[in-house]
N, C-alpha and C positions, 0 to 999 in steps of 0.2 A: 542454745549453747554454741554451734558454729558459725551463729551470726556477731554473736559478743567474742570468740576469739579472732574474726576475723577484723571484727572493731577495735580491740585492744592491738593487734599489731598491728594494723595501719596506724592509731592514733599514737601508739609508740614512737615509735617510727617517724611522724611527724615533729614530735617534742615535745608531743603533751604525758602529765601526768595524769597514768590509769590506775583506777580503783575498779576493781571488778571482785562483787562478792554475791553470795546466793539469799536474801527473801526466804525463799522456798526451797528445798533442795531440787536441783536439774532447774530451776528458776532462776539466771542469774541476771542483775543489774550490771551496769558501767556506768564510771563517770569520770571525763579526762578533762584535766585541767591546765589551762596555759597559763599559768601564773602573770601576774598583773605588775610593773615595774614598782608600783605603790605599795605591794603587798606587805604587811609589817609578822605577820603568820601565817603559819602553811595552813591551806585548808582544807585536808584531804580528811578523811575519816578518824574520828575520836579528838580534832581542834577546830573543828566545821566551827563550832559553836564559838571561838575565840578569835577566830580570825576576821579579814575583813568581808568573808562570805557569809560571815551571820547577819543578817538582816539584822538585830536588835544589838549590832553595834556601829553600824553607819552612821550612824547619827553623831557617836563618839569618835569615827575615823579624824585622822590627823588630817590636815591641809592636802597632803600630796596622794592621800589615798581618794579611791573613786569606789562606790560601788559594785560590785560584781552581778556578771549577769549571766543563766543557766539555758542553754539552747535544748532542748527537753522533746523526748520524743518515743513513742512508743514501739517494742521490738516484734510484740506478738502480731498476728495479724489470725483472723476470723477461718474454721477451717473450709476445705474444699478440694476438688478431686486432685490428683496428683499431677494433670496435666496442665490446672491453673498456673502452675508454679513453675512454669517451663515461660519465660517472657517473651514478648515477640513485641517489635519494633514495627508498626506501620502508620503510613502519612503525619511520620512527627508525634504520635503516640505509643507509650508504653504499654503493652497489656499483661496484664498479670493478677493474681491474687498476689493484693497487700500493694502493689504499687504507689496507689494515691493514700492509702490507709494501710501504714502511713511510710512506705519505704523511701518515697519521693524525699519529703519533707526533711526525715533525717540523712539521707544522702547529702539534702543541701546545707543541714547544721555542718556537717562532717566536714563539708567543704569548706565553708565559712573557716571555719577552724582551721583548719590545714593552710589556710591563706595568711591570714595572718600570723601562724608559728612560723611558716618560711620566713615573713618578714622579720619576726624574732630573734632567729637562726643570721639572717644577713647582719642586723645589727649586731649581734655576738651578743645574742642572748638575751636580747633588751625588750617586754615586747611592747607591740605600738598601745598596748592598753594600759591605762594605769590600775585599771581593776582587774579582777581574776574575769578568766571565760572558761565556762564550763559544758560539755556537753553529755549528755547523759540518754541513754538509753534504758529503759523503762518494760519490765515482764507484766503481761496481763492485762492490759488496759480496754481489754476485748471483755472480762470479766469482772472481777473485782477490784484492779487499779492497787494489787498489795506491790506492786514494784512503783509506784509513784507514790504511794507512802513509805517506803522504805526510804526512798532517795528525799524527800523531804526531812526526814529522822535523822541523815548521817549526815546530808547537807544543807547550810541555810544560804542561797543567795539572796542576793536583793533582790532579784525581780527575775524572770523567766520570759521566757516567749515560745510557744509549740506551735512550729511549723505543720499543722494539718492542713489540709488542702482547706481553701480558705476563695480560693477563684482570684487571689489577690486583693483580698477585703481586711481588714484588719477586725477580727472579733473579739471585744469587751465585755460579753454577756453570754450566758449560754442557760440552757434550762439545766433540770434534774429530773432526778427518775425516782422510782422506788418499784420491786421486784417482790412480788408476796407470794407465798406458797401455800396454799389451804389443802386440805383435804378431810372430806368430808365422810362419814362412819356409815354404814349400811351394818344390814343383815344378810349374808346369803345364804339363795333358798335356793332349788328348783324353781322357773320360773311361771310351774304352774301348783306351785302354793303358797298363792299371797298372805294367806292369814301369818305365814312364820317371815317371808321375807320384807326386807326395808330396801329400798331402791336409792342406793349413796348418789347415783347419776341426779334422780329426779328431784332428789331432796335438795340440788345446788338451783333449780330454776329460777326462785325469788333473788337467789343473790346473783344471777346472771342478768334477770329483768334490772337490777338494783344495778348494777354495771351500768349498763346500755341508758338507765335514767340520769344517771351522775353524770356521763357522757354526756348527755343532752344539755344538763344543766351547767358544768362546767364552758360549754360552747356560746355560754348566753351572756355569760359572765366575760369582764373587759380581757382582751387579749394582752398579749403582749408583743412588742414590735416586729418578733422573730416566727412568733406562732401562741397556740392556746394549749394550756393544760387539758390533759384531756387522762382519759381509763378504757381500760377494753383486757377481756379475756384474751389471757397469749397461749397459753396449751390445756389441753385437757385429759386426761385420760382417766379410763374406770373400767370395769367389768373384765371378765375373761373366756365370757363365751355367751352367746346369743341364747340359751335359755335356761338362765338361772339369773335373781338378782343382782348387782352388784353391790359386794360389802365393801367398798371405798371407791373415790374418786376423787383426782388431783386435779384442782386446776392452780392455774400461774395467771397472777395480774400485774401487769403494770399502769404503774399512774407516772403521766411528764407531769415535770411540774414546772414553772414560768415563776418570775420574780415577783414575790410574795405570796407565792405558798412554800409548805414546806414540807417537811420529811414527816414532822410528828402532824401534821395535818389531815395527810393521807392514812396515818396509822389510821388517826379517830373515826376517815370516811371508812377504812377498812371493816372497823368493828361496827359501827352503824350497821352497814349492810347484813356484818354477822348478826348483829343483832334483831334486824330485820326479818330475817331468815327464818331463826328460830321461833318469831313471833309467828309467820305462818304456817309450822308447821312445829309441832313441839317431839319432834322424832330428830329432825334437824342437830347434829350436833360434828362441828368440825374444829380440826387445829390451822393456827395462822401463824406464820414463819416468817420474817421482814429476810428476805436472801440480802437485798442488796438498797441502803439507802446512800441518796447523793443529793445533797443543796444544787438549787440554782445558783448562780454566781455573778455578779456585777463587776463590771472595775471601773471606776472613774475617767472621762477621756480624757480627763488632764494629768494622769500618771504620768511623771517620770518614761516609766516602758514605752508608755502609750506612744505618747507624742514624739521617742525616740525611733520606735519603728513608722511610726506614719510619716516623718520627717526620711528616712530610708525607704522605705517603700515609695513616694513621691517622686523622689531624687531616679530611681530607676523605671519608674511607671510614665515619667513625664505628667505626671497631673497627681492627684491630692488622691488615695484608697478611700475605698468607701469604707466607714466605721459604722459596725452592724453588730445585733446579737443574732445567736443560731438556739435554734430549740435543742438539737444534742446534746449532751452531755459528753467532758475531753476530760482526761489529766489533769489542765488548767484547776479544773476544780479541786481536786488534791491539794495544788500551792494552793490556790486562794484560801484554802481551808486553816493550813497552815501558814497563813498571813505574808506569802509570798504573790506579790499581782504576778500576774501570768497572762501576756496576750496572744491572742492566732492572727499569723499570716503564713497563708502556703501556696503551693502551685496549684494550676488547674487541671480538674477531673472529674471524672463521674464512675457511676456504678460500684462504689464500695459496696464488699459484700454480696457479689452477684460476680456470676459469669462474664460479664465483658468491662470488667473493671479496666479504669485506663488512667495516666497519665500523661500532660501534656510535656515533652521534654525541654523544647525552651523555655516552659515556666518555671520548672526545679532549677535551669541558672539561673534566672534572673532572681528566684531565692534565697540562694547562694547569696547573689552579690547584695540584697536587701539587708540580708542576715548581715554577713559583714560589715556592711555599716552601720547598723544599728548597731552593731555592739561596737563599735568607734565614738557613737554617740554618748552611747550609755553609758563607757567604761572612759570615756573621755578622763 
C-alpha cells in the first residue's frame, strides 16, 4: 500500500492519469496513463474496453490513432528478514530484497513515463505518442498473479512489455508451472501397535518413487530451447511426534512445464501417480488440490512489441539483444492469456529470492531509455 501511494503521487505529479484500486482488500493495483494525441476515448476504468486501449478495437482505430502500449510490472516482492530491505549501493550494484525482482525494472517503467509526459507538458499538453502509455503496477505476482489479472480485466492494451531483469535479452517465451497439494489419510496409533495404525508418511512412497521416475522420463524427452519440463516434491510434512503413526501427510508438487505441455497434462500425470499409489497399496487413499496452474507461453518474433523493443533495445545496446525464452514463469503470462503479447527486457542481476540479491545500476538506465523508445516506436 505505501509503495502504490508513493507511486500514485509521483505519477500524478508527472501528468499521468492514476487508477488505483484494490483486487484484494489491503491488495492494491495502479495504473497511470499518459494519454495518446490519437486517443478518440478515455481509457481508464469501466471504457478500457471502448477505447483505443482495447486490443479488439485497433484494428477498427481511425488513421491517426496508434496502438497503445502497457509498461507492466510487479509490486510484491518474495519475503525475508527485515534487514534485506534496508539497500545498500556497492561497486555499481544495488543490493536489496526485491531489487532486480522486480523494483529495478519498474523504477525504469516509471521513468520512461516520466520522460515523455515532461515532453507533453513542454508541448502544452500534446504528447509525443499518438497512442496511450500506460504503466501499471501489479499485487502478488510472487503467488497467484490476482493483481495481473485484475489489470488485464479493467484494462486492454495492445501489447505490454515487463521489464524483469532480462541481463538485456529480449524474452518471447517462458515456461509454466503447476502447484498440487495432496494429502494423504493414515490411522493414528501408538507406534507400538501396528495392527490398529496406518502410516499416512509411508503410504506416499510409490508416489514419491512415481515423482523421481517421471523426472527421469520427462528429461529424456526433447527440451526446449530455455530448459526441460521436469517434477519434484517441493514440501512435505506429516506426523506429530516420533512414536505414534501418522494419520496424514501433506506433500506439494510442482511440475515446469515447456512449450507443448500443458496444465491439463500434468493434472492427468498427477492422477496416474495417484493412481499408481493405490495400486500398490490399497490402504493408500489421499486428496489432490491443483493451488496454482499457468500455461507456457510463446510470442511470435515478428510481433509488432517484439521487433519494436528489439529495434530500442539495439539503438541503446549498440548491437542487435539476444531473443531467448526462459523457463520461469512472469505476469507476461496473464496478458498472453488474455490475448495481449507481452515481451521481457530488463536490467542486470542476480540472486532473486536469496540473501545477496543485486542489481546492476547503470543497467536500470539504460532500461529506462530502451523503454522509452520502444514506446516511441510502438505508439508511433
Amino acid at each position: 500500500e505505501a509503495l502504490v501511494t508513493f507511486l500514485a503521487r509521483r505519477l500524478t505529479a508527472a501528468g499521468l492519469e492514476v487508477d488505483v484500486w484494490e483486487p484484494r482488500p489491503h491488495r492494491p493495483n495502479i495504473v497511470a496513463t499518459l494519454p495518446g494525441y490519437g486517443r478518440a476515448a478515455k481509457t481508464g476504468p469501466g471504457t478500457a474496453r471502448d477505447g483505443v486501449s482495447d486490443r479488439a478495437s485497433v484494428d477498427q482505430a481511425p488513421a491517426d490513432q496508434a496502438p497503445s502500449l502497457m509498461l507492466v510490472g510487479h509490486l510484491d516482492v518474495v519475503g525475508a528478514p527485515p534487514e534485506l530491505f534496508t539497500p545498500q549501493i556497492r561497486d555499481g550494484r544495488l543490493y536489496g530484497r526485491g531489487s532486480n525482482d522486480m523494483k529495478a525494472g519498474l523504477a525504469a517503467a516509471v521513468v520512461a513515463a516520466e520522460r515523455l509526459a515532461a515532453e507533453a507538458r513542454a508541448a502544452g499538453g500534446r504528447s509525443p505518442l499518438r497512442g496511450d502509455l500506460l504503466v501499471a503496477g501489479c499485487a502478488d505476482e510472487e503467488w497467484e498473479s490476482f493483481g495481473a489479472e485484475a489489470v488485464v480485466t479493467r484494462y486492454r492494451p495492445a501489447a505490454a512489455i515487463l521489464p524483469e531483469r532480462t541481463d538485456f535479452d529480449v524474452t518471447v517465451e517462458h515456461g509454466g508451472f503447476t502447484w498440487f497439494e495432496l494429502e494423504s489419510q493414515g490411522v493414528e496409533a501408538a507406534g507400538a501397535e501396528p495392527e490398529k495404525g496406518v502410516d499416512a508418511i509411508a503410504l506416499l512412497g510409490p508416489l514419491l518413487a512415481g515423482i523421481a521416475s517421471l523426472d527421469r522420463e520427462l528429461d529424456g524427452r526433447p527440451h526446449a530451447s530455455y530448459g526441460r519440463g521436469s517434477i519434484h516434491a517441493a514440501t512435505i510434512a506429516g506426523g506429530t511426534q516420533l512414536p505414534a503413526y501418522p494419520s496424514s501427510c501433506r506433500l506439494g508438487i510442482e511440475r515446469c512445464l515447456i512449450a507443448g505441455e500443458s496444465v491439463a497434462q500434468s493434472r492427468a500425470e498427477i492422477e496416474t501417480l495417484l493412481a499408481a499409489a493405490r495400486a500398490a497399496d490399497g490402504r493408500f487413499a489421499a486428496s489432490n488440490r491443483l493451488v496454482v496452474g499457468r500455461e507456457p507461453v510463446t510470442l511470435s518474433r515478428d510481433d509488432p512489441v517484439v521487433l519494436a523493443l528489439v529495434a530500442a533495445a539495439a539503438a541503446e545496446l549498440g548491437h542487435p539483444p539476444r531473443v531467448r525464452g526462459d523457463i520461469g514463469w512472469a505476469d507476461s503470462g496473464i496478458f498472453a492469456a488474455a490475448g495481449i503479447p507481452c515481451a521481457q527486457f530488463g536490467p542486470i542481476g542476480d540472486g532473486e529470492h536469496t540473501a545477496g540479491e543485486w542489481v546492476d545500476v547503470a543497467s536500470v538506465k539504460l532500461v529506462a531509455r530502451a523503454l522509452e523508445a520502444a514506446a516511441r516506436r510502438y505508439c508511433a
